[in-house]
N, C-alpha and C positions, 0 to 999 in steps of 0.2 A: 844502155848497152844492148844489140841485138839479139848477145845469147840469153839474158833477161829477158828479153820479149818472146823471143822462140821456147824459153822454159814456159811463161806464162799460156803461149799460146797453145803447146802441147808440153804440155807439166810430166815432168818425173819420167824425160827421156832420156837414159844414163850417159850417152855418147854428147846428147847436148846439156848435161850435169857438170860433167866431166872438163869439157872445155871453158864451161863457164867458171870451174872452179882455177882451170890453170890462168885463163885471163884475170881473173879476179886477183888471183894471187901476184901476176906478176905487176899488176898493176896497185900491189900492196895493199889491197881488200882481204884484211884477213880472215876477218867475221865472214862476207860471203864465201871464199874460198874454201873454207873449215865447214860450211851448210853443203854445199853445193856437192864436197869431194864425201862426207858422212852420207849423204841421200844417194851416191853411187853405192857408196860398198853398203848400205844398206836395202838396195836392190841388185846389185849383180852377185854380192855373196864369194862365190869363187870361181868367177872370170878375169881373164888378164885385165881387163878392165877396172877390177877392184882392187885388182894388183897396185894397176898404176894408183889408184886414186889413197893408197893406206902410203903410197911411196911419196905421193904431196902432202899429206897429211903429216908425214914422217918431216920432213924438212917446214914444213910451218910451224909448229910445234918446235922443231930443234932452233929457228931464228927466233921464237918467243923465249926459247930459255925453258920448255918445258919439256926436261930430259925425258923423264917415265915414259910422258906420253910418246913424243916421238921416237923412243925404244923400241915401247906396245906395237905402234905401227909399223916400223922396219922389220920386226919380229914377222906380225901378219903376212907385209908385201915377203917378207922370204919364204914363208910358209906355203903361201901362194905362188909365186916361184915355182917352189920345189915341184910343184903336183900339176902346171899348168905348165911350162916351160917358157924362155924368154918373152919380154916382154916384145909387140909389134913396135916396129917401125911408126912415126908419126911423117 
C-alpha cells in the first residue's frame, strides 16, 4: 500500500498516519488501523486531527465488540470537540 511506504519513507507523519489508518480500516485491517490512528493522537494530542483519529478508534473498537474502549474514545473525540470546534471537511 503507498501510504505504508510514504510512512516508511517519512515515519510519524500524522496526516499520512491518519489516512493510513482510515484506509487500513476500511479495507478491514484492524491491527493496522488501531497502530496507525494511536501513533496520531499520540502525537497530535489536541488537534482536530486527534479528534478524528479517537473518533476511528471509537468505531473499530465499537465493530470489535469492545464497548469501554470505544466509549473512552468518543468520550476523548468529544472532549476534543468541545475545545477545538468541528471537525474539517475531508
Amino acid at each position: 500500500m503507498e501510504l505504508e511506504r510514504a510512512n516508511r519513507l517519512k515515519a510519524d507523519m500524522p496526516e499520512t498516519l491518519y489516512a493510513l489508518g482510515k484506509a487500513a480500516s476500511l479495507d478491514g485491517d484492524v491491527v493496522t488501523a488501531e497502530k496507525a490512528w494511536t501513533k496520531v493522537v499520540e502525537l497530535e494530542k489536541t488537534t482536530s486531527l486527534a479528534a478524528q483519529a479517537h473518533f476511528g478508534l471509537a468505531g473499530l473498537y465499537r465493530k470489535q465488540g469492545k464497548t469501554a474502549q470505544a466509549q473512552h474514545e468518543m468520550q476523548e473525540f468529544q472532549k476534543l470537540q468541545s475545545t477545538i470546534g468541528p471537525p474539517r471537511s475531508e
